[in-house]
C-alpha positions in Angstrom: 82.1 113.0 130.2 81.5 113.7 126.2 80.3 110.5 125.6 78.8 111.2 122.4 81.8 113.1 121.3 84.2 110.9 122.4 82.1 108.2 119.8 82.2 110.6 117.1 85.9 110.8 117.5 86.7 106.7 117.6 84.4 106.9 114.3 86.4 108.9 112.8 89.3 108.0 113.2 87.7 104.4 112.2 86.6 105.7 109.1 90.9 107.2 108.4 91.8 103.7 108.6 88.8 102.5 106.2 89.8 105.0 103.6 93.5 104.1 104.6 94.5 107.6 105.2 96.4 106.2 108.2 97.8 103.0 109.4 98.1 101.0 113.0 98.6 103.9 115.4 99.5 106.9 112.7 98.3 109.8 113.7 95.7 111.3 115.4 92.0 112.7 115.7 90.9 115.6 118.1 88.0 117.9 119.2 87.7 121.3 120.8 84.0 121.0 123.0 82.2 124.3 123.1 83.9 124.8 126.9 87.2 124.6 126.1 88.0 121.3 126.5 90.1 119.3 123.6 89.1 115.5 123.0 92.3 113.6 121.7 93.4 110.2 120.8 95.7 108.5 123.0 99.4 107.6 122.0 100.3 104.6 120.0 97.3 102.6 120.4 95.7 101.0 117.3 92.7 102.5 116.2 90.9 98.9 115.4 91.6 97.7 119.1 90.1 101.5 121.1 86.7 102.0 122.2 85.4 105.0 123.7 87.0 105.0 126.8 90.0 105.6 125.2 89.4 108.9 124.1 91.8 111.4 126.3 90.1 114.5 127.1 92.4 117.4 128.0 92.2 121.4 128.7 93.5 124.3 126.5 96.8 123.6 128.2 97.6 119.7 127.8 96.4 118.9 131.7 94.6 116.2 131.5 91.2 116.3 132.7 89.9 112.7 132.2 91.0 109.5 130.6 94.0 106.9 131.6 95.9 106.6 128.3 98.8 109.1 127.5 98.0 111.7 125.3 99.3 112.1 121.2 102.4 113.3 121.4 101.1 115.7 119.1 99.0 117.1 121.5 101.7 120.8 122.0 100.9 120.8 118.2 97.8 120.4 118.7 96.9 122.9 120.7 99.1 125.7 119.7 96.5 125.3 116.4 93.5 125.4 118.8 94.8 128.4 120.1 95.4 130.6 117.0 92.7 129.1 114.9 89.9 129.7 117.1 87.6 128.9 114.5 89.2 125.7 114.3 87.5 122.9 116.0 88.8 119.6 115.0 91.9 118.4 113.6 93.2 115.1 112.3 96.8 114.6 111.7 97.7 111.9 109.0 100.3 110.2 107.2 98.5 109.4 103.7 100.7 108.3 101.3 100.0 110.0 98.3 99.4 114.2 99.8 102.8 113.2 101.0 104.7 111.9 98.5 103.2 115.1 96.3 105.0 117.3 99.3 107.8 115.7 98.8 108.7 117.0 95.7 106.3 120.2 95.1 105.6 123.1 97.2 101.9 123.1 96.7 99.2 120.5 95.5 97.0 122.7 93.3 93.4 122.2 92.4 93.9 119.4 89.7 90.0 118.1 90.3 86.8 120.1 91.8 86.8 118.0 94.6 89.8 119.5 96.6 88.5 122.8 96.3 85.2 121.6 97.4 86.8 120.1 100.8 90.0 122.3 101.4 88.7 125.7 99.8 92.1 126.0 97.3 95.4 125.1 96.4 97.4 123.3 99.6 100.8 124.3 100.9 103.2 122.2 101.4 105.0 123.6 105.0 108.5 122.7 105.7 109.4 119.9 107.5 108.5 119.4 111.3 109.1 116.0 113.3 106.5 114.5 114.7 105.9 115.4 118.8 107.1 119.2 118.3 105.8 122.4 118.6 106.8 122.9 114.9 104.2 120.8 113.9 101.7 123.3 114.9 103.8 126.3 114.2 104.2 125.2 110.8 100.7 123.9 110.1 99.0 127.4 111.1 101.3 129.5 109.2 101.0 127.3 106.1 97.4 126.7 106.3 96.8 129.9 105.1 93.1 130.2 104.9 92.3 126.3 103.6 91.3 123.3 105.7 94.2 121.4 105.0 98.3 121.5 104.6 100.9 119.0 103.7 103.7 118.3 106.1 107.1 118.1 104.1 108.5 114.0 104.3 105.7 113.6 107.7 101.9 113.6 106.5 99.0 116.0 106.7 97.2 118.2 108.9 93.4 118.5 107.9 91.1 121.1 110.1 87.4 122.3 110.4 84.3 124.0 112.0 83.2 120.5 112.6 85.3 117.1 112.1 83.4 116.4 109.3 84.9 119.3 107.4 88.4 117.7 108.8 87.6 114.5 107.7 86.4 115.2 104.1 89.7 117.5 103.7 91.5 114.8 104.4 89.7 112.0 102.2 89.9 114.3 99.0 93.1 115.5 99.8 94.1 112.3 99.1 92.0 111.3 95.8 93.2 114.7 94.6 97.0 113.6 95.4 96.5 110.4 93.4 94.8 111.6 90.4 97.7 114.3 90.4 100.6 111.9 90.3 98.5 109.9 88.0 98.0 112.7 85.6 101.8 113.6 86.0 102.8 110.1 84.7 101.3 110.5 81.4 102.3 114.6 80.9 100.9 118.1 82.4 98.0 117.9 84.4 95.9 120.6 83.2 94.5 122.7 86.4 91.6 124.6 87.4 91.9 128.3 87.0 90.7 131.0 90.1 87.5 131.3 88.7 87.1 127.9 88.5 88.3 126.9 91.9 85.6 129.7 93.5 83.1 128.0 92.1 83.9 124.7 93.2 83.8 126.4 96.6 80.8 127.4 96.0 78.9 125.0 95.0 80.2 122.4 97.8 78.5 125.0 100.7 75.0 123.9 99.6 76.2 120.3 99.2 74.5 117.8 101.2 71.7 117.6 103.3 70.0 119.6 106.1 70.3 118.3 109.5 66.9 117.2 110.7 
């Protein structure tokens, strides 16, 4: 059942741990399918050692429907965002280092390089702190969100979402490069940021990036 998406899930979560966004089990990937049903990664398993089989497939309400792992624990987060965000319909859940440590001191990573704009549409919030396996988590992550693809999780990690999970995925990737070249830029003075206008743009521009599917 969802073969193919149960692939694209394993790849991307695959491709997390090559751009070391997350680490061993850390985490976790997941897909809403046009009926209703949510593809999720299973609990504590590393992400080198799962194949396709692993993939846990559940309904809108955390019954499993197919699979023999347990579910995230993240999986009431989860779904609370499925459930607000209807336009949401993947979501990975990281703990990169660097988006984090920037939420641990500011309230907001803000468009220090075209390329976060281009992935998360603005500025991210930082939302207060919510442990990992609660309800919070989701709460937090839709209220903070506010409009942008990603959000940073105060002393947890990040929550990354999209139409598709390659719109997750990218928010997440240059969340990160964004995080580094901020602290970076902090170490030697006052990062100098993009202004509204320019952040637009970069918006923009990154809708007619790429190539048509064929």
């Amino acid at each position: 059942m969802f073969e193919k998406e149960k692939e694209k899930v394993l790849t991307t979560a695959l491709r997390l741990k090559e751009y070391r966004l997350i680490a061993l089990s850390g985490g976790n990937v997941s897909l809403r399918i046009d009926d209703g049903h949510i593809l999720v990664t299973p609990s504590g398993m590393d992400y080198s050692e799962m194949d396709a089989s692993d993939i846990c497939i559940v309904d809108i309400d955390g019954n499993v429907v197919e699979g023999t792992r347990r579910i995230s624990v993240d999986t009431e987060a989860l779904l609370y965002i499925y459930k607000n965000m209807p336009e949401v319909n993947a979501i990975i859940h990281t703990h990169q280092v660097y988006a984090t440590a920037v939420g641990a001191v500011e309230d907001k990573l803000r468009s220090v390089v075209t390329t976060l704009p281009n992935a998360t549409l603005g500025d991210v919030n930082v939302a207060p702190f919510s442990s990992a396996a609660s309800l919070e988590m989701g709460i937090n992550s839709v209220k903070y969100l506010d409009g942008k693809r990603a959000v940073i999780l105060k002393n947890h990690g990040v929550v990354t979402v999209g139409s598709t999970i390659k719109e997750a995925l990218y928010a997440a990737v240059y969340l990160e490069d964004a995080a580094k070249t901020y602290i970076l830029a902090k170490a030697i003075g006052n990062p100098v940021l993009l202004d509204q206008a320019q952040v637009d743009q970069a918006v923009e521009v990154f809708t007619h990036y790429g190539q048509d599917k064929i």
